[in-house]
C-alpha positions, -999 to 999 in steps of 0.1 A, spaced: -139 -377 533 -155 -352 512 -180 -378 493 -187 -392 523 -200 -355 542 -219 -352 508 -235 -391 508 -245 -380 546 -259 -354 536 -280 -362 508 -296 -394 530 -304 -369 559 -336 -354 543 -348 -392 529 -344 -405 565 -365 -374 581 -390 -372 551 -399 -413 561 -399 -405 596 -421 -375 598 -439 -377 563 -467 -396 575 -474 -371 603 -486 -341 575 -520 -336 568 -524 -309 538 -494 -305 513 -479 -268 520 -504 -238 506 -489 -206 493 -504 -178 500 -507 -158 466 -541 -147 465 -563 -125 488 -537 -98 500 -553 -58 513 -525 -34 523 -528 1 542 -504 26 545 -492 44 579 -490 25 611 -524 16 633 -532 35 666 -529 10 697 -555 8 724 -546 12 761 -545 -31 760 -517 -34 735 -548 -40 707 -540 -29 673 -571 -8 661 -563 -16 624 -574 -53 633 -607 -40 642 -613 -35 607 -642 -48 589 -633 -71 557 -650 -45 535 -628 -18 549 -624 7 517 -593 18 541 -573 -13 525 -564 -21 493 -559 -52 471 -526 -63 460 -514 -91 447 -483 -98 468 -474 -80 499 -442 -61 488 -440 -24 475 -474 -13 473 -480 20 449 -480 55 464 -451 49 487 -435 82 488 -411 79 514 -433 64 540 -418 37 561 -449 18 577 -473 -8 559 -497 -29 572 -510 -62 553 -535 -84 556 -550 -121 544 -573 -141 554 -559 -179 563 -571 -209 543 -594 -237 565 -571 -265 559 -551 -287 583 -517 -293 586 -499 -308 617 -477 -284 638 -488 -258 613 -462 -225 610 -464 -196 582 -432 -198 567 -417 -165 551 -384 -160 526 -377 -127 541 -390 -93 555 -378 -59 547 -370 -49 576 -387 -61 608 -423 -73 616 -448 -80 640 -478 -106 632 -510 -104 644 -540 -132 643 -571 -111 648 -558 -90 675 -538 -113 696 -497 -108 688 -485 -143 675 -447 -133 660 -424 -103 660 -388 -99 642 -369 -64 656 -381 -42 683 -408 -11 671 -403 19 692 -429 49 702 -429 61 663 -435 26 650 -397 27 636 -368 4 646 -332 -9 633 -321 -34 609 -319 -67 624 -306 -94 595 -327 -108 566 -339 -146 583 -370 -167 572 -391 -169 596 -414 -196 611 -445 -185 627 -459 -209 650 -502 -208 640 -519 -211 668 -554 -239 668 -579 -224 653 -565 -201 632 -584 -215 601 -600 -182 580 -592 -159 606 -574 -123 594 -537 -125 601 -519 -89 602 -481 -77 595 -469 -47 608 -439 -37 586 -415 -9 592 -385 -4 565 -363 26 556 -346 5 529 -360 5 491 -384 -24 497 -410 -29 522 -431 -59 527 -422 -94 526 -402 -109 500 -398 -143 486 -419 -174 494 -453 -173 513 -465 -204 530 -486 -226 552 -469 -263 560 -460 -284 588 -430 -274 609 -413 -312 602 -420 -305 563 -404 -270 563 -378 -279 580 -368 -309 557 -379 -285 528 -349 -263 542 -325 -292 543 -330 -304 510 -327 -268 494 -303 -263 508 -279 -294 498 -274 -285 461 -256 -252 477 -239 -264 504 -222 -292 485 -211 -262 457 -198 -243 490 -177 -272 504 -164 -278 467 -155 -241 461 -141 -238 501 -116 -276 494 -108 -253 464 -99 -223 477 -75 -238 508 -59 -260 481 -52 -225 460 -38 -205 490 -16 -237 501 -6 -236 468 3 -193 471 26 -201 501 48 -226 487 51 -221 449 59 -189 427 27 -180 408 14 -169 441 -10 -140 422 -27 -167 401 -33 -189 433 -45 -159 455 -67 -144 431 -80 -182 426 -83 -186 462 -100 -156 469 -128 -161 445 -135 -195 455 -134 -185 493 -161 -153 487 -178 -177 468 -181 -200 493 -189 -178 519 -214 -161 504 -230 -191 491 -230 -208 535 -244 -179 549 -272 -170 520 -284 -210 522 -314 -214 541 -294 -240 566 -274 -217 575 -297 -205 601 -303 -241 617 -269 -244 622 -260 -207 636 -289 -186 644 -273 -153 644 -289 -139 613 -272 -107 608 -238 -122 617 -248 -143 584 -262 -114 565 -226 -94 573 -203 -124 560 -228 -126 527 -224 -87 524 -185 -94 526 -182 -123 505 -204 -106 479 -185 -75 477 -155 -94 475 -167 -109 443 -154 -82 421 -124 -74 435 -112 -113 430 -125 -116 397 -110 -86 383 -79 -101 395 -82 -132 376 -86 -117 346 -62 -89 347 -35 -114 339 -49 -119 309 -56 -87 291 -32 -58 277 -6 -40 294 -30 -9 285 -63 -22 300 -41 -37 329 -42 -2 350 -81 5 348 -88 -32 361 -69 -26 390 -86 5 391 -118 -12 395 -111 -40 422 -94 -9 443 -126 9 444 -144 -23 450 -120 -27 478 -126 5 494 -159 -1 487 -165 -30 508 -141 -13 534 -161 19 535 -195 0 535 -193 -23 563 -176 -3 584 -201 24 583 -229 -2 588 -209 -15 620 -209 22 635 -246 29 624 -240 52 599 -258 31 575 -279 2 574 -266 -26 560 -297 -33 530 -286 -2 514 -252 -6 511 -266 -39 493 -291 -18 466 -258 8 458 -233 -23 453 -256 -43 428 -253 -9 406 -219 -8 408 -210 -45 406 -231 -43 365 -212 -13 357 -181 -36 367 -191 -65 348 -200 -46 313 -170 -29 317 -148 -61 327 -166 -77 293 -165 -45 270 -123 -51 278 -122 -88 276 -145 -91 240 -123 -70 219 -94 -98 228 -115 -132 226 -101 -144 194 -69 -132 202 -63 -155 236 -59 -197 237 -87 -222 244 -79 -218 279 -83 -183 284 -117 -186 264 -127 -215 290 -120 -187 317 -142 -161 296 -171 -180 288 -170 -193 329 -170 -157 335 -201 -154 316 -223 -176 330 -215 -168 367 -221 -130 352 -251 -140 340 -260 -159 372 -252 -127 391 -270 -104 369 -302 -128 376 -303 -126 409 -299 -92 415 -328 -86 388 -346 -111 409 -338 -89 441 -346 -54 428 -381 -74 413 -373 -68 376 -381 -108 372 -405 -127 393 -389 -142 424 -365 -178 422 -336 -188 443 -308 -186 414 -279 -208 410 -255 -188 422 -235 -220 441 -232 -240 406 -221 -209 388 -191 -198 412 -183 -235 416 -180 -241 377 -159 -207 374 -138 -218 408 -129 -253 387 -121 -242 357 -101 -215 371 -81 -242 389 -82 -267 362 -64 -241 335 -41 -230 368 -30 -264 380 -23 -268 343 1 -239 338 14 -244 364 24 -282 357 38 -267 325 58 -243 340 73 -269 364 82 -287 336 97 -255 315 114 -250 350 129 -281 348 146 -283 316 154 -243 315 172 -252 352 190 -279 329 204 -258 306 214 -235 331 234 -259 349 251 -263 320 258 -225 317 264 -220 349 291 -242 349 310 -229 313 304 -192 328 317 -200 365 348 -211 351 354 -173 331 341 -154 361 362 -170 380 391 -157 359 378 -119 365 393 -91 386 382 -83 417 368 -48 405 349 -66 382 333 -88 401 323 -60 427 313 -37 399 284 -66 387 271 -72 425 265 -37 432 246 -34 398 226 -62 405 220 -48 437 206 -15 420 180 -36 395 172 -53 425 167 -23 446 149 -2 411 113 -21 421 115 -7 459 123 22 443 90 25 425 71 16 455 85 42 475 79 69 447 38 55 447 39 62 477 51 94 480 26 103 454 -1 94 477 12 115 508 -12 144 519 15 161 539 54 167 541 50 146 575 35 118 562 61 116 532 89 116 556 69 90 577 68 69 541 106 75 536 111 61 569 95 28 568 105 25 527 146 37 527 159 5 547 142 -21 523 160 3 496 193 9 511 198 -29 525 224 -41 532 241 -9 539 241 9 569 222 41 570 202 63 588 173 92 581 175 127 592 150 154 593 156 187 600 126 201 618 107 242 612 138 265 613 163 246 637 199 241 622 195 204 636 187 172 620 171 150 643 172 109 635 137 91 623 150 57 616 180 38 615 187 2 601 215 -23 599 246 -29 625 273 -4 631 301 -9 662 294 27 667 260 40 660 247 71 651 239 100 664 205 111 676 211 150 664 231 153 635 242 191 635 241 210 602 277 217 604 290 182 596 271 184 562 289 210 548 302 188 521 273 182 511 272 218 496 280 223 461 321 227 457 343 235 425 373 218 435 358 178 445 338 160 425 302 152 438 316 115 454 340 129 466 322 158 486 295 139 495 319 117 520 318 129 554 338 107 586 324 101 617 351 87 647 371 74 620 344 60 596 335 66 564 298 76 552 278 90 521 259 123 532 233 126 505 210 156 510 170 157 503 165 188 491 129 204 481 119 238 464 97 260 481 81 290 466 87 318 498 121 302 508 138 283 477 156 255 480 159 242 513 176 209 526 153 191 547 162 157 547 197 140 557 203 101 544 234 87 554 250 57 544 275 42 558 302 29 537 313 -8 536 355 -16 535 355 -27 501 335 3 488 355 30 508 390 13 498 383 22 458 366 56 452 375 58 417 361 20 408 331 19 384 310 -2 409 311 23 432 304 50 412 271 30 401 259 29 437 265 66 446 245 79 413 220 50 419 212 68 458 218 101 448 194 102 417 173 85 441 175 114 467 166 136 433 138 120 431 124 116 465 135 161 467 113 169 435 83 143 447 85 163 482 85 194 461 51 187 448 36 177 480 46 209 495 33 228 463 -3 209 466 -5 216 503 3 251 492 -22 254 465 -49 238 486 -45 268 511 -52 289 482 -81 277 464 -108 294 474 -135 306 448 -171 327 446 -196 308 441 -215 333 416 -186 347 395 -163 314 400 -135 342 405 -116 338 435 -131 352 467 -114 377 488 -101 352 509 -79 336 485 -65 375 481 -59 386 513 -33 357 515 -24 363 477 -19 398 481 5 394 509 26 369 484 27 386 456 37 422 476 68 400 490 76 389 461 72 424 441 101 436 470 122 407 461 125 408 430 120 449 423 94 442 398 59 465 398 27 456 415 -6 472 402 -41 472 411 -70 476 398 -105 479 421 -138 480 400 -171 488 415 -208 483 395 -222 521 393 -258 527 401 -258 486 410 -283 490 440 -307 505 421 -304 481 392 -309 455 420 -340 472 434 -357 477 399 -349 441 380 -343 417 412 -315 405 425 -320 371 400 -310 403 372 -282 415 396 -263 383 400 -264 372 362 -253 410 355 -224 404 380 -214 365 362 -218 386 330 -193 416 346 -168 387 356 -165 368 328 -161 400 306 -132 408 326 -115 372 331 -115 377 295 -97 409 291 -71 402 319 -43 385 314 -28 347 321 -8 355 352 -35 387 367 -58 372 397 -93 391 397 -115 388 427 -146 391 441 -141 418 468 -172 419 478 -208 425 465 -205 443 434 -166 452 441 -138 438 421 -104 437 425 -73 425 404 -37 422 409 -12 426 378 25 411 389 47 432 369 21 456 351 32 496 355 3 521 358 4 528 325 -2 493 316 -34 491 344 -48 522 334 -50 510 293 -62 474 304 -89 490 331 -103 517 305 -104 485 282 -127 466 307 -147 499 315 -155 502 275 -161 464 267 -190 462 300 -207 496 290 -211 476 252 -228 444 267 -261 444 271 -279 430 304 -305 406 289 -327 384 315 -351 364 308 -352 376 273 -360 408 285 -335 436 279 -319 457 305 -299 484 293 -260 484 298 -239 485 331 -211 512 338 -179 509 359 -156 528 382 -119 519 384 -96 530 407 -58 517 402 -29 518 425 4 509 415 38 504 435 68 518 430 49 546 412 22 555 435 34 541 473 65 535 489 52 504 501 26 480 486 6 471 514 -5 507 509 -18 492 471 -50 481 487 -60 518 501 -52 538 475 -67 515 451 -98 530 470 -95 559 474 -86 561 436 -119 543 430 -135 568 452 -123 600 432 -138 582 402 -170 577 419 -173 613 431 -161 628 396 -189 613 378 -187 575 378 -178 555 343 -139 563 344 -103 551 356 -89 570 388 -51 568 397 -43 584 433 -45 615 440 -7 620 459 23 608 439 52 585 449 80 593 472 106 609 447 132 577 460 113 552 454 139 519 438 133 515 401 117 488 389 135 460 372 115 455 341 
């Protein structure tokens, strides 16, 4: 059926070329010679009359060029006019045809409109419209008469692109047909290809190899339909076509990386998928942005092509280091790789105008890398069918000789070997669910995760998930999965998991079992660590316990499934853990932009932390406020370009001097402020004279042009030895700094009124 599309197709041209060929009266001219361009967009008169066409030939307003695309001196303007004059030849049903035009047109002979591609609005500007040829009808008499483009284009070209002609309509038209053949056979081969390789995923096991297969040879397919010239006689809906090339094109990567990440290292394996991932999201991200008209689509073209050669030099800089290492086959699938590489490398030089304009193979290349793709994969895969076959032999066999000793075995033994397979089995979900939690943003959306992933994990048991919500002492039911006579409970009150409490006297099987109307289930808690509150259970999973588990506690089997889930649970606290702690630390990372210290912001919520925590755990709070003496009037003499490299300078020197777990801040303008958990005042006071001594020895250098030194003023307020409280830190802090301003500047103040005489004593 296939030849016989492909004979029909080949004969069509021959029968329209006899037919019509008679009727042409000049072979088709192109149009490579004679071109004048003018930046900008022409003035109209009141009749619709461009005043641009009024122009004499000599005009010293246009300039030569030698093909109408990307004149010089562009610089960021989105209008060009071009001219030519037509040649004085006749053809019969005469039309200019054009490759392409970035982005949309209107075509003037004289002054008189003859074509127009988009809609221009008031400001001569209008939207991407697809990339068609176009046919302009030439009206009689248009032999050596000016004809004028009006071109509008926000993308990196402007102008038209590709083949310039004059022929008959009948010609072109069978011109189209015939170039189009050579691609539209490749597409049909690569398309009987790619429905053979996914009929192949659904029924057999290799389903990755057949996928991957099938996907390339589909994109390629596609891509190669809707970028063929026929495309458009058969569907004229040209940026419908130009969104399934985009598509198909950007899906290029992504299936090829899949083809040949079977084949490399273990180690290379991970930044492969790496690569078609971002391709992925890539081709996500781009059309869906082009769809809402965020973008246009043209540039989400010029930004792939980048990316796709940085994909395929790094895709080959992986696979060279291992071509002597892999089989014939593998080398087949390399050196295919290669040329369609090659192929795509060409055509996007081609597009960006690095090589003179041609219409690249692109059909052959994806159809010679779709065959031997499936050549080598139909191959391995009759092997394997055939490895299959005597390996299922043998097993027989084994089967048979090992079914006779089983057969002999306990009960306990046999249970103990199902419910380990049932954890290797149940080890691969695991590792999904763990990704995934990985990925969550929030603790909501890793419950959500645990939700959707614990009843592929727990199955076939029964079980449910709880989640106890803010501060209520109720767990409240997100999902539940298998059959139970009973049910469960929509509200699971915290009382009934006592067990689940560490206990001296049962062991943690044992307290873990909790009964429900008579039945037996596993309580198994999901516990995270929070920095204010400690650990905190806020998850519940029960399982519901089958007969033959619940009649034998004490049986190895069983004990394998309990530490199986509850290791699990472990797991799933610690990874909740760590989503809490990042949303946590992204609350707190706020940092100046000048001194990269962390703004004051980031310590109004510290210091209300660390003052909670200081009253926990009855250690000492200091801290330290620094202001810049005299820093206004260093300002107003050098510039403030002075003052804010003398502040970076003033900031580093300190980060420097402080230590690992001290927070200094930016307090504001030349203000600094640091926080030392667990530092007395005797340790502040030694560290801030240290600070006050080591700025005073820097010199302020800008612009090779010395300053002079800096001074500082410290005040330092430290609690238990200075406050009762410490959110009175902050204030006397101050007003220590402001003794040291008024007492002469360049010195460490501590405050001025002592502690409370029973204040607690510190712990360290």
């Amino acid at each position: 059926m296939v030849n016989a599309f492909l004979r029909a197709l080949w004969a069509l041209p021959l029968v329209w070329s006899l037919a019509l060929g008679a009727h042409a009266l000049s072979p088709a001219m192109t149009l490579d010679e004679g071109w004048q361009y003018r930046w900008g967009d022409s003035p109209f008169t009141e009749d619709g009359v461009p005043m641009w066409s009024q122009d004499p030939p000599g005009s010293e307003t246009w300039q030569s060029i030698d093909f109408p695309s990307n004149p010089p001196g562009r610089n960021g303007q989105t209008n060009v006019w071009y001219r030519v004059t037509l040649p004085d030849s006749q053809w019969w049903e005469p039309i200019l045809y054009i490759y392409s035009v970035d982005l949309i047109t209107e075509v003037y002979l004289d002054s008189e409109k003859i074509y127009q591609y988009g809609t221009f609005d008031d400001q001569g500007q209008g939207s991407f419209e697809g990339w068609p040829w176009h046919m302009i009808t030439l009206p009689e008499g248009f032999q050596g008469k000016p004809l004028y483009f009006r071109i509008y284009s926000s993308y990196s070209d402007i102008g038209l692109w590709g083949e310039v002609k004059i022929n008959s309509r009948q010609d072109q038209v069978l011109t189209l047909l015939v170039s189009s053949a050579d691609a539209l056979a490749a597409s049909a081969f690569s398309l009987l290809i790619a429905v053979l390789a996914l009929f192949f995923a659904l029924i057999e096991t290799q389903r990755r190899t057949f996928v991957s297969v099938g996907l390339f040879s589909l994109s390629s397919a596609l891509m190669v339909t809707a970028e063929s010239p026929a495309s458009l006689l058969l569907f004229y809906q040209p940026i419908a076509w130009d969104y399934v090339a985009a598509g198909a094109y950007f899906m290029l990567p992504v299936a090829i990386s899949l083809l040949l990440e079977q084949w490399l290292p273990e180690t290379r394996f991970r930044l492969i998928r790496r690569l078609w991932q971002g391709h992925l999201l890539y081709l996500v991200g781009a059309l869906g942005l082009s769809l809402l008209g965020f973008i246009i689509l043209p540039s989400a073209f010029y930004v792939f092509d980048f990316l796709l050669l940085a994909t395929l030099t790094t895709l080959f800089i992986l696979v060279m280091p291992n071509l002597r290492k892999v089989n014939r086959e593998q080398q087949a699938i390399i050196a295919s790789f290669a040329l369609y590489s090659a192929l795509l490398i060409t055509d996007m030089a081609v597009a960006h105008g690095f090589l003179p304009w041609n219409q690249t193979p692109l059909s052959w290349g994806g159809l010679a890398f779709s065959v031997v793709i499936s050549l080598i994969s139909l191959r391995q895969y009759h092997q394997t069918r055939q490895e299959l076959h005597a390996l299922n032999q043998q097993l027989e066999l084994k089967v048979d000789e090992r079914t006779r000793k089983l057969e002999s075995l306990a009960n306990e033994e046999r249970l103990r070997t199902r419910i380990l397979s049932y954890e290797h089995e149940k080890n691969l979900l695991l590792n999904d669910l763990v990704t995934r939690l990985h990925a969550s943003q929030t603790l909501e959306q890793g419950f959500d995760n645990l939700a959707s992933d614990l009843p592929a994990y727990t199955q076939p048991l029964v079980g449910a998930l709880y989640r106890r919500l803010n501060d209520t002492p109720d767990f409240i039911l997100l999902a539940q999965w298998g059959e139970h006579e009973l049910g469960l409970p929509e509200a699971w009150p915290h009382k009934k998991i006592n067990n689940a409490k560490p206990s001296t006297y049962l062991d943690p099987m044992s307290q873990a079992r909790i009964n429900l109307d008579g039945h037996p289930y596993w309580a198994f808690p999901i516990a995270v660590e929070d920095v204010d509150r400690g650990s905190d259970v806020l998850g519940l999973l029960i399982i519901a316990l089958p007969e033959q588990v619940a009649a034998g506690e004490r049986r190895s089997g069983r004990g394998h499934l309990f530490q199986s889930i509850r290791q699990a649970m472990d797991k799933v606290g610690v990874l909740l853990s760590s989503v809490i702690l990042r949303q946590r630390l992204e609350t707190l990372s706020y940092e100046d932009s000048l001194t990269g210290l962390k703004n004051r912001r980031f310590f109004n919520e510290l210091y209300a932390r660390e003052s909670a925590i200081a009253l926990r755990t009855q250690t000492p709070l200091s801290f330290i406020m620094v202001d810049l003496d005299h820093f206004k009037e260093f300002n107003d003499r050098y510039g403030h370009q002075a003052g804010d490299g003398a502040l970076r300078l003033v900031a580093d020197t300190m980060r420097s001097r402080f230590r690992e777990t001290d927070v200094i801040c930016r307090y504001g303008g030349e203000e600094f402020i640091a926080i030392l958990p667990g530092a007395n005042s005797a340790d502040a006071e030694v560290l801030a004279g240290d600070i006050l001594i080591a700025v005073n020895q820097i010199p302020i250098i800008h612009e090779n042009r010395g300053l002079g030194h800096l001074t500082l003023s410290a005040g330092i307020a430290t609690w238990p030895e200075h406050c009762a409280d410490p959110d009175e830190l902050l204030v006397l802090a101050d007003n220590a700094l402001y003794r040291a301003k008024e007492t002469g500047r360049n010195r460490v103040c501590i405050p001025a009124r002592p502690a409370p005489s029973n204040l607690p004593e510190p712990t360290n």
